[in-house]
BATIVEX-206450 format. One record per residue (C-alpha): residue in one letter; x, y, z; chain. Coordinates in Angstrom, 2 decimals. Layout:
<pt aa="A" px="X" py="Y" pz="Z" ch="A"/>
...
END
This chain:
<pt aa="X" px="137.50" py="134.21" pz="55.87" ch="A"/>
<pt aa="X" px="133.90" py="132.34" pz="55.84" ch="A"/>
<pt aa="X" px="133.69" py="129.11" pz="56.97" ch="A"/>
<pt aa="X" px="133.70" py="126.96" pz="54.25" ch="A"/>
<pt aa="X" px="136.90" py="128.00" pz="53.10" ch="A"/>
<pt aa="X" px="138.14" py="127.35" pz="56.57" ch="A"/>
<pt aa="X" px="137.04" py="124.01" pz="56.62" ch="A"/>
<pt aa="X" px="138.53" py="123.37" pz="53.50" ch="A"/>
<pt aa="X" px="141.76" py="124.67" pz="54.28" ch="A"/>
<pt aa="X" px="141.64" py="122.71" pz="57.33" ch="A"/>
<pt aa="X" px="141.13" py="119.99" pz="55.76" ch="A"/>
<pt aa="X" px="144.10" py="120.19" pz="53.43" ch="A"/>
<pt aa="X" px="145.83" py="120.95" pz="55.90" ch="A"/>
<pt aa="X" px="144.75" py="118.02" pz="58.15" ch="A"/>
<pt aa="X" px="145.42" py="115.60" pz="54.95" ch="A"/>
<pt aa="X" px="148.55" py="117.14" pz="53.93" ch="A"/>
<pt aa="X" px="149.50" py="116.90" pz="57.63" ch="A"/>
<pt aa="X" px="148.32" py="113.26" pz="57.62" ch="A"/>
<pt aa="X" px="150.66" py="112.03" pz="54.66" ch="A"/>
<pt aa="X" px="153.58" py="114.01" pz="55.83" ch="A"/>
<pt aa="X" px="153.39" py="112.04" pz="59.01" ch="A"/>
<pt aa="X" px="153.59" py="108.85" pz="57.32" ch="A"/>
<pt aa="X" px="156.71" py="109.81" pz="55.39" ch="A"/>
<pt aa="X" px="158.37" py="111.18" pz="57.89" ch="A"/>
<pt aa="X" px="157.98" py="108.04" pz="60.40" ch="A"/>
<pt aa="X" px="159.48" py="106.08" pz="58.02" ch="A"/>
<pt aa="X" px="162.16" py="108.03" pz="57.36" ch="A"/>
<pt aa="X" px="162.79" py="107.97" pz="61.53" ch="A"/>
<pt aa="X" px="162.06" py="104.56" pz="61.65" ch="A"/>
<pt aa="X" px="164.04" py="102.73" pz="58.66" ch="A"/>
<pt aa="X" px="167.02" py="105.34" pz="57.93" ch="A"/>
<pt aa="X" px="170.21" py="104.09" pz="58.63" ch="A"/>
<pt aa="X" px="172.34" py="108.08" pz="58.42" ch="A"/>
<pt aa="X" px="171.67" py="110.19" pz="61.22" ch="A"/>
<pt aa="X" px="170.44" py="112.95" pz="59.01" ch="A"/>
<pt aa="X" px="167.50" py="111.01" pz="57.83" ch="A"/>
<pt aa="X" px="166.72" py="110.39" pz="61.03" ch="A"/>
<pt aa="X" px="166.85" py="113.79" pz="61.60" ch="A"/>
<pt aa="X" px="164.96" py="114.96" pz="58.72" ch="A"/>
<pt aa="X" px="161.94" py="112.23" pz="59.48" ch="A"/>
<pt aa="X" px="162.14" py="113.67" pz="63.00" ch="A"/>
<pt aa="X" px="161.47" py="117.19" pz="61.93" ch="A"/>
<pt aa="X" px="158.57" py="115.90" pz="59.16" ch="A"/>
<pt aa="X" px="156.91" py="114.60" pz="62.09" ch="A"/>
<pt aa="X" px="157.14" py="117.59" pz="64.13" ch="A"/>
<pt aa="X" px="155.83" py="119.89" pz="61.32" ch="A"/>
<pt aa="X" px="153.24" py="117.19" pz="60.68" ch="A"/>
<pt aa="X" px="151.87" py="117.20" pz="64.16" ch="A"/>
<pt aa="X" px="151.64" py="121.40" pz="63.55" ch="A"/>
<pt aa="X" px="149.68" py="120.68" pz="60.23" ch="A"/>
<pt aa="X" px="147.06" py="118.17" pz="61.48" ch="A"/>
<pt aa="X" px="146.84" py="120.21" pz="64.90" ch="A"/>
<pt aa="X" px="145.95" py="123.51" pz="62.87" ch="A"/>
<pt aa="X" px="143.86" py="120.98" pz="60.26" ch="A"/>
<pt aa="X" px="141.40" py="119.29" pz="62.76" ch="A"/>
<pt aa="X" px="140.87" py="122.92" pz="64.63" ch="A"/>
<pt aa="X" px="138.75" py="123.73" pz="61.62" ch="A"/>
<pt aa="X" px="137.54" py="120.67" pz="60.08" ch="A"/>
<pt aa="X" px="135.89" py="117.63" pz="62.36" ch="A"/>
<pt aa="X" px="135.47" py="114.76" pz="60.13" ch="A"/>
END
C-alpha cells in the first residue's frame, strides 16, 4: 500500500473513529436500559480501536 492511501485510510478511520465515540458516550451516558448502556460501552471500545489504528497513519 503507498502512503497516501494509508494516510487516507487512516484518516477515515481516525474520523469515523472520532464520531463513533461521540455516539457511543451518549448512549453510556444518557440510556436508561442496561443494554444501551452496554451497546454505548462497546461503541466506545471499538472507537478507541478505530482512532488508535487512525492516528498511527495520519498526524493531523
Amino acid at each position: 500500500m503507498t502512503d497516501a492511501k494509508k494516510i487516507r485510510q487512516g484518516r477515515l478511520f481516525a474520523v469515523i473513529g472520532i464520531f463513533i465515540m461521540a455516539v457511543g458516550s451518549f448512549m453510556a451516558c444518557l440510556s436508561n436500559t442496561g443494554s444501551g448502556i452496554n451497546t454505548g460501552n462497546i461503541l466506545l471500545i471499538l472507537s478507541l480501536a478505530l482512532t488508535t489504528y487512525g492516528f498511527t497513519y495520519w498526524r493531523p
